[in-house]
N, C-alpha and C positions, 0 to 999 in steps of 0.2 A: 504493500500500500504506500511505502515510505518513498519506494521508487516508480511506485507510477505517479503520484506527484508530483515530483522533481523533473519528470520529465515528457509532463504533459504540454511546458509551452514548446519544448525543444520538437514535441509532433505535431504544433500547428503550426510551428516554423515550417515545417518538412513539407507540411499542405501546402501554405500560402505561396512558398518562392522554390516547391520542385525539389530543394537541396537534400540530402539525406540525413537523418535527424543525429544528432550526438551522442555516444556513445551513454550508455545508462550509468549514472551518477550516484552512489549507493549515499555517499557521505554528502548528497546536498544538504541545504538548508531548508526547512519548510517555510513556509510563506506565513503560517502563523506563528512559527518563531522569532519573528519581524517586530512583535506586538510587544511592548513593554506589559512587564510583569506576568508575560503569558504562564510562566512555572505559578503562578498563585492559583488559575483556574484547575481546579480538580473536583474528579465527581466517580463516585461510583454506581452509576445507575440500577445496576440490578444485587444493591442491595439496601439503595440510601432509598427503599420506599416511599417514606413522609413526601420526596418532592413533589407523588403523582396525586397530594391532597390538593383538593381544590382549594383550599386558602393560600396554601403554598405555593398553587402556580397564580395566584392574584395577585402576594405580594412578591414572588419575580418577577411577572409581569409589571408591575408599578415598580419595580426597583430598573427595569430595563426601559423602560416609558422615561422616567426621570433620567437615565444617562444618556438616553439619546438627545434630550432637550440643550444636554450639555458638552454635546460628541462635537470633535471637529474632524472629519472626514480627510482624510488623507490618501495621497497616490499610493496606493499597493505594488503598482505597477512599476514606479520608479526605481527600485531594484535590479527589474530585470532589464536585458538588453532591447532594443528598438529593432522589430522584423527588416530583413531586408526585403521588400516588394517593389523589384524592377519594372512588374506589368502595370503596377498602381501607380510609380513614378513615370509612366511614359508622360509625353507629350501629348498624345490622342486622349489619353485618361484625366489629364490634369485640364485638357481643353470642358471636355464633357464632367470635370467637377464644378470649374468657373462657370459654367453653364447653369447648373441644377441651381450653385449657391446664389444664384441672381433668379433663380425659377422662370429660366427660358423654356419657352415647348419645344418640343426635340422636333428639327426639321425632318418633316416623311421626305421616303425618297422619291428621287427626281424619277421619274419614267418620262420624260423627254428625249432622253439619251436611246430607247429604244422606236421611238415614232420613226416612221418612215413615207415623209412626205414630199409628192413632186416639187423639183425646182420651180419658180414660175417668175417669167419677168426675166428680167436681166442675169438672175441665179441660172435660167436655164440654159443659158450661155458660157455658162462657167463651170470649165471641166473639173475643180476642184468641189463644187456644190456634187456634180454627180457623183466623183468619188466619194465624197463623206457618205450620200444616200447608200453605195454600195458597199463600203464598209461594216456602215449599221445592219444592212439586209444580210451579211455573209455571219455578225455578231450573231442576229436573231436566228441567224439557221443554225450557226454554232453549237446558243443554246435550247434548240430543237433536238437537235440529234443528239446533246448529253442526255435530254431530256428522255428520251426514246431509247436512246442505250441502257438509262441507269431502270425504265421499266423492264427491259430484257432480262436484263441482271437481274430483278426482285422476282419476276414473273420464275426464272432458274433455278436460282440460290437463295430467297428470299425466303421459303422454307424449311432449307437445310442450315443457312445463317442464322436463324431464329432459334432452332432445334440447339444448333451450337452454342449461342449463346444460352439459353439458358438450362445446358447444361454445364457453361460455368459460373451463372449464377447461382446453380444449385451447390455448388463445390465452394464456392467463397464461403455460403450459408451455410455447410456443412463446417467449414475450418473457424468460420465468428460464433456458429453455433457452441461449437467443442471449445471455443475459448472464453468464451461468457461463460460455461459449464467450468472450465477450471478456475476462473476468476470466484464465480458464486460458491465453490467448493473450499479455495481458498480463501473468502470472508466467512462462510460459516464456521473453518477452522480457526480464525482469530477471533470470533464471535462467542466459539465454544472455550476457547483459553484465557479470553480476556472473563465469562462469565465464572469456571471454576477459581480463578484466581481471585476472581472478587468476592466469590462467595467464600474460598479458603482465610480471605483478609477478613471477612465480615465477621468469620466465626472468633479470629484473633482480635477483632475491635470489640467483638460483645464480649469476647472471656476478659478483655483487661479494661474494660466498664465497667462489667461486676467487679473485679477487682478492684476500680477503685472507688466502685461506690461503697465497698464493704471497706477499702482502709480509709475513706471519710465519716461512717458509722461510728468508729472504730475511733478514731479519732476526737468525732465529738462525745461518743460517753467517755474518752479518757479527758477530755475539757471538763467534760460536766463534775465528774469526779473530783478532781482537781483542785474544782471551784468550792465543792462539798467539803473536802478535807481544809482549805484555805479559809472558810470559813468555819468550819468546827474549831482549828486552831488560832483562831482568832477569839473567838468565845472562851477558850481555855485561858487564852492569854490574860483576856480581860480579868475572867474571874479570878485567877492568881494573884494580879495587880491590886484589885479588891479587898482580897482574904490575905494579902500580904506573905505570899506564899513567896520563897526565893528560888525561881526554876533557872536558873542562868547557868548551872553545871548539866541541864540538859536540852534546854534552848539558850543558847546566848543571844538569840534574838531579840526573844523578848527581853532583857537588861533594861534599864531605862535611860534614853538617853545620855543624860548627866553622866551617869558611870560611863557610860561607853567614852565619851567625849577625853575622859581623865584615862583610863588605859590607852 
């Protein structure tokens, strides 16, 4: 998948200008690794359930509604290299762009060039007026007899060409068949790896959940306790203080200031 990415422009390069595409690039770059902070997005879908809640997809939704308002759109493309397109830079193409960009109507074509009419008048006199007449009438028989050959031809082979082609139609369809089959074969395999791996992770994010929701348990009754004892000896302390009891060879804490202050 990683490599047909990488080298998907390098096959419409290959469409657009004829040339043969680039060698397959295992170590490109992906296009959304382009994206700041893109290692922050992560998702495990076929085990983070909660997301397929509907309030959950309301507030992604409103969470993806509010960055777009704040999105500024950038060339993706700027990266890559500019196609080379010889047929698109000609002269004939860049005529009929300046055309469309002014919204000219495309001139129909002239059939003048095929009419063949008597000289008359002074033309009739002029052996170059006949020539031209008779060059058009030798054009039009010209394209007569392609016309007439090229029904020969269909009327012959025009069955058999047909048979042919599509029986390499059917052979192309055969070979894109069989490789959309190893393509689909091949996503189901990364579909089935990427799905046990998320669910093998799922089961290690629930067992060290429980975990740590039992050593925050765990923790708050050792607070609670703590707080139990900190306050019982605090009450002991008091009433020592009271009953003039001298505990200071088994808490020194409790001491009274003043003495402490003089040791």
């Amino acid at each position: 998948l990683a490599q047909l990415k990488c080298n998907v422009f390098d096959l419409l390069l290959s469409a657009l200008t004829g040339k043969p595409a680039l060698e397959p690039a295992m170590d490109c770059e992906l296009l959304y690794m382009e994206n700041e902070h893109f290692s922050l997005v992560d998702a495990l879908p076929y085990i983070d359930t909660q997301l397929g809640a509907a309030e959950v997809a309301q507030q992604v939704k409103a969470l993806i509604e509010e960055e777009m308002t704040q999105f500024e759109p950038r060339d993706y493309l700027a990266s890559l290299p500019a196609p080379e397109l010889p047929f698109l830079n000609s002269s004939n193409m860049q005529e009929e762009f300046s055309r469309v960009s002014v919204r000219q109507p495309l001139g129909a074509i002239d059939q003048k060039k095929y009419e063949i009419e008597r000289p008359e008048g002074e033309a009739a006199e002029d052996e170059e007026s006949w020539k031209k007449i008779a060059s058009t009438a030798q054009m039009n028989l010209e394209y007569t007899r392609i016309k007439s050959l090229n029904l020969e031809l269909l009327e012959q082979w025009g069955k058999k060409a047909w048979i042919a082609h599509n029986m390499l139609i059917r052979g192309a369809e055969k070979v894109l068949g069989k490789e959309a089959t190893e393509i689909r074969a091949s996503r189901e395999e990364v579909n089935k790896k990427r799905k046990l791996d998320q669910v093998s992770c799922g089961n290690d994010l629930r067992k060290l959940m429980r975990e740590l929701e039992q050593y925050q348990q765990d923790n708050s009754q050792v607070e609670q306790a703590v707080r139990g004892l900190e306050s019982d000896l605090k009450r002991l302390r008091d009433f020592a203080i009271e009953r003039g009891v001298d505990i200071a060879d088994v808490d020194p804490m409790a001491m009274p200031e003043s003495e402490m202050d003089t040791k």
